[in-house]
N, C-alpha and C positions, 0 to 999 in steps of 0.2 A: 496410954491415953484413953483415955472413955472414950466411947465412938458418938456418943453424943454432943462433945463438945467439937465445935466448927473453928475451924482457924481462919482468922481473915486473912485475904489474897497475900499482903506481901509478907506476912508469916511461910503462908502454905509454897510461897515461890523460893524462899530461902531454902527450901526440905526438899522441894520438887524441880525437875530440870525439865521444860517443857520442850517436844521434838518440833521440828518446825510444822505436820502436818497437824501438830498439837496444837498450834497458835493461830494456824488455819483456822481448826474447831473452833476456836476463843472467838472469833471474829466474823464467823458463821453464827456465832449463837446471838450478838450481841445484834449482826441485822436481824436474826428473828425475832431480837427483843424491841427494835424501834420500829417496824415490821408487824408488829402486834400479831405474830404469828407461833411465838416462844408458850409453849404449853406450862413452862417451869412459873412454878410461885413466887409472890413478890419476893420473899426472901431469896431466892435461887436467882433472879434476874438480879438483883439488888448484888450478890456476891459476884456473879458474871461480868455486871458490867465494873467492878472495883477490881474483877482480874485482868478485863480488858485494857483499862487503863492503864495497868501497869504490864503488859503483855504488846501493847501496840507497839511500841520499837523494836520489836525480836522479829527478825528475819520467819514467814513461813516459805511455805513451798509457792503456792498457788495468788496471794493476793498481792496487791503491788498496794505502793502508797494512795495510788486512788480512791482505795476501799475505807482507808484510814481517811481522808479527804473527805469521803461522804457521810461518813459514820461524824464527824467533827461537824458538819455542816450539820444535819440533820437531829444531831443533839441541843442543836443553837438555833435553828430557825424550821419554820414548814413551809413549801411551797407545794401545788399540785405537781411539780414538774421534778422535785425531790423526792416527795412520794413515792411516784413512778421506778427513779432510780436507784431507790432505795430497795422497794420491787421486784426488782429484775436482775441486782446486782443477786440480794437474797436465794433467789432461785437459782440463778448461775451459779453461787456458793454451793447451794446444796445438790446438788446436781455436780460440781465437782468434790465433795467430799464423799464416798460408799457410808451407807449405812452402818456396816460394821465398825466403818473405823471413829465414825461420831459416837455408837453406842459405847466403845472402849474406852473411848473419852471420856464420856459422862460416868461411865462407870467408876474409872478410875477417878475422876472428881472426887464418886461417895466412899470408893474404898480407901482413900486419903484424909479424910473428915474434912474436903473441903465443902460441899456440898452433902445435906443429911440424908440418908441412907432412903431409901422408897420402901414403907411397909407396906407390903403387901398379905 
C-alpha cells in the first residue's frame, strides 16, 4: 500500500484490533478535539472523530459511558456548564493516560496509513 494513501476508520478497524487503553486514546483525543485543545489538523480531527464513532461501543480500561454521555451532549448543544465538563473530564483523561502510551497510539495511527505520517 502507498503510505500516502489514508484508509477511512471503518476500513482501518477491519485490519486493525484496537486494545482497550487504545480506545481510551480514541476518546481522550476526541475531548481534546471539542476541547479545542487537539493540536492535530482539520483532516486528523476529521478521521479521529469518524474512528471515535465507530470505537465508542468498545469496552476501554479507564472511561465509563459517562464520557460517551458527554462527548454526545456536547457535540449537540453548548452550555457554560458543559464546557466546564468537558474541561475537566479532558484533563482527568489525560492525566490518566502516560504520555508514552498516547504517543504509541498516535504513532501507530500513522504507521498504519490511518493518519498521514509527520514530515519532519
Amino acid at each position: 500500500m502507498n503510505a500516502h494513501t489514508l484508509l477511512p476508520a471503518d476500513q482501518w478497524l477491519k485490519a486493525q484490533q484496537l486494545s482497550p487503553i487504545e480506545v481510551d486514546c480514541v476518546t481522550t483525543l476526541m475531548l481534546k478535539i471539542i476541547d479545542g485543545k487537539c493540536k492535530m489538523n482539520s483532516q486528523d480531527k476529521t478521521l479521529i472523530s469518524e474512528l471515535y464513532q465507530l470505537t465508542q461501543i468498545q469496552s476501554g480500561i479507564l472511561f465509563d459511558d459517562t464520557y460517551h454521555q458527554l462527548i454526545a451532549s456536547a457535540l449537540t448543544l453548548t452550555s457554560e456548564e458543559l464546557v466546564d465538563n468537558v474541561y475537566e473530564k479532558r484533563v482527568l483523561a489525560e492525566t490518566q493516560i502516560s504520555r508514552p502510551v498516547m504517543k504509541a497510539f498516535k504513532k501507530r495511527l500513522r504507521d498504519t496509513n490511518f493518519l498521514p505520517a509527520i514530515n519532519k
